[in-house]
C-alpha positions in Angstrom: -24.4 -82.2 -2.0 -26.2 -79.2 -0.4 -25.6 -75.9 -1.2 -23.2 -74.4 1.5 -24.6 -72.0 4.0 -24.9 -68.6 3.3 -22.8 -66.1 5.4 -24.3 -63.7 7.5 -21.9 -60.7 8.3 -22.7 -58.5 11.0 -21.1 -55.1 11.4 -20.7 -52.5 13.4 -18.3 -49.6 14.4 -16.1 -50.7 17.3 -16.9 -54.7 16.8 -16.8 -54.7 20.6 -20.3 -55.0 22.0 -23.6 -55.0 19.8 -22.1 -56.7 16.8 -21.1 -59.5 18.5 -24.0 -60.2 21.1 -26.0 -60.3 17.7 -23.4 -62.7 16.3 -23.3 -65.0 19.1 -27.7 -64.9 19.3 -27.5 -65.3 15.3 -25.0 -68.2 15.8 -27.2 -69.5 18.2 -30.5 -69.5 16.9 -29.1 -70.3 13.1 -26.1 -71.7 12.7 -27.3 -74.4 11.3 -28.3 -72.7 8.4 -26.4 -70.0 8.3 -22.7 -68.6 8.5 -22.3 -65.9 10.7 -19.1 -63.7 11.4 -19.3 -60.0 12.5 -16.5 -57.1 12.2 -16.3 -53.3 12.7 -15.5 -50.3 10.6 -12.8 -49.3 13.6 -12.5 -52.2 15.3 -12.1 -51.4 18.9 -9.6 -54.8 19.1 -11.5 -56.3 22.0 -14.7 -57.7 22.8 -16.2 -55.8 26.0 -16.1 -57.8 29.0 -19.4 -57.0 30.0 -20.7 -58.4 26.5 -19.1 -61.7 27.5 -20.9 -61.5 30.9 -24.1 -60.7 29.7 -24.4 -63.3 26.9 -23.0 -66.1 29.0 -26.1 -65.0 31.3 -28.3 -66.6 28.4 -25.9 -69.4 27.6 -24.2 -68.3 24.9 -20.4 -67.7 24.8 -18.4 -65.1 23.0 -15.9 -65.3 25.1 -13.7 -66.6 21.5 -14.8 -64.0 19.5 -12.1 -61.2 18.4 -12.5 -57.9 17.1 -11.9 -58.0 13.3 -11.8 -55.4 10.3 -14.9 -55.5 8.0 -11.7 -55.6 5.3 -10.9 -59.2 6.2 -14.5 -60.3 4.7 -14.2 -57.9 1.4 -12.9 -61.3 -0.4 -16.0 -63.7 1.3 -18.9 -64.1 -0.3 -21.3 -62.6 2.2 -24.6 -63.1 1.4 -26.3 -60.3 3.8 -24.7 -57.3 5.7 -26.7 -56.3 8.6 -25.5 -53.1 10.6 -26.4 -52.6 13.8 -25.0 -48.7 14.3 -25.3 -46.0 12.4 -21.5 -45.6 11.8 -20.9 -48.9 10.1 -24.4 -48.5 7.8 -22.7 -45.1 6.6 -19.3 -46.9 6.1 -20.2 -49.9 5.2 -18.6 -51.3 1.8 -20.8 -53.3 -0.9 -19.0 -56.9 -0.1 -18.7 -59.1 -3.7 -21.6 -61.1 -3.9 -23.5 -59.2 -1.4 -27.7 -60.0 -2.2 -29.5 -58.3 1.1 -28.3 -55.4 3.1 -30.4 -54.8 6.1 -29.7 -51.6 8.7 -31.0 -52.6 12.7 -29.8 -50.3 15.2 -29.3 -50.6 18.7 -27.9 -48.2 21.5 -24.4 -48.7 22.2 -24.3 -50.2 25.9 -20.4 -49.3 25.9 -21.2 -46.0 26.6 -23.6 -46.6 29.5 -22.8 -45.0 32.7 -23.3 -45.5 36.2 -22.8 -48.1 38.6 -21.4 -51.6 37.4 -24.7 -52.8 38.0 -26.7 -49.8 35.8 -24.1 -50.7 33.3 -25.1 -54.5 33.4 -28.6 -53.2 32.8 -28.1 -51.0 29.4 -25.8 -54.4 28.3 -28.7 -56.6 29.5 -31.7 -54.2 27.7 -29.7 -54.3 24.5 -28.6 -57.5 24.6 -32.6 -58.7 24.9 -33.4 -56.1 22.3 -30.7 -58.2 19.4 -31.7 -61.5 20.6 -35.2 -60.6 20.1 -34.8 -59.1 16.5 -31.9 -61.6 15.3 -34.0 -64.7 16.9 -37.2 -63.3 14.4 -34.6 -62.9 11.6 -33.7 -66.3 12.3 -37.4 -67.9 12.2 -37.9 -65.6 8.7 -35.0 -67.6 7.3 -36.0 -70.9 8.1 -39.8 -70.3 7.2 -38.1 -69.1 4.1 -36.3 -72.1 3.6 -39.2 -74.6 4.5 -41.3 -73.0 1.7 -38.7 -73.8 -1.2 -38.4 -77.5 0.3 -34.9 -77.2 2.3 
């Protein structure tokens, strides 16, 4: 029996927007190999519609996903914490267990202004700008894995 996947927990402040675009490209790119769950420091207590939108743009749906309370993972054995806001790095709890801790962030396309469609733009830049970084992570973890025989 195979060892099971390590968990992957992604957190930012309102657990609205960037946290779970990177959650859903993480899922996406890795979920074979890894668990991935993301929560907030103040959850927000709904995922932003245009989040939904933009990811199902790529073919990727979040439309599932809830806004949770880093809290509910302080009992899981998360492996790596990456924050994607400066908020949650500053708040962010050590987690039992916890082996890598990694800070990434992105702006918060919540607080774009504008038109629908200028808002559709920050979500779409941001979104791009996670799947690209969280894709690489991705590839680093399976190259990682590949060299130890897995």
């Amino acid at each position: 029996m195979s060892d099971p996947k390590p968990t992957v927990l992604i957190l930012c402040t309102g657990n609205s927007c960037r946290s779970h675009l990177a959650e859903g490209v993480l899922r996406a790119v890795a979920g074979d190999i890894l668990n991935v769950a993301s929560a907030g420091s103040k959850p927000a207590g709904y995922v932003h519609p245009m989040a939904i939108q933009v990811m199902q743009e790529i073919g990727i749906d979040i439309s599932g996903h809830t806004s949770k309370h880093m809290n509910e993972f302080l009992a899981a054995q998360i492996e790596t914490v990456i924050t994607v806001c400066g908020n949650a790095d500053q708040a962010c709890p050590m987690f039992p267990g916890q082996v890598n801790r990694h800070h990434w962030p992105f702006d918060d396309p919540a607080h774009a202004t504008g038109t629908e469609a200028e808002k559709l733009a920050v979500f779409r830049r941001v979104r791009d700008e996670i799947r690209r970084a969280f894709t690489a992570y991705a590839d680093g973890r399976r190259d990682a894995l590949k060299s130890i025989g897995r």
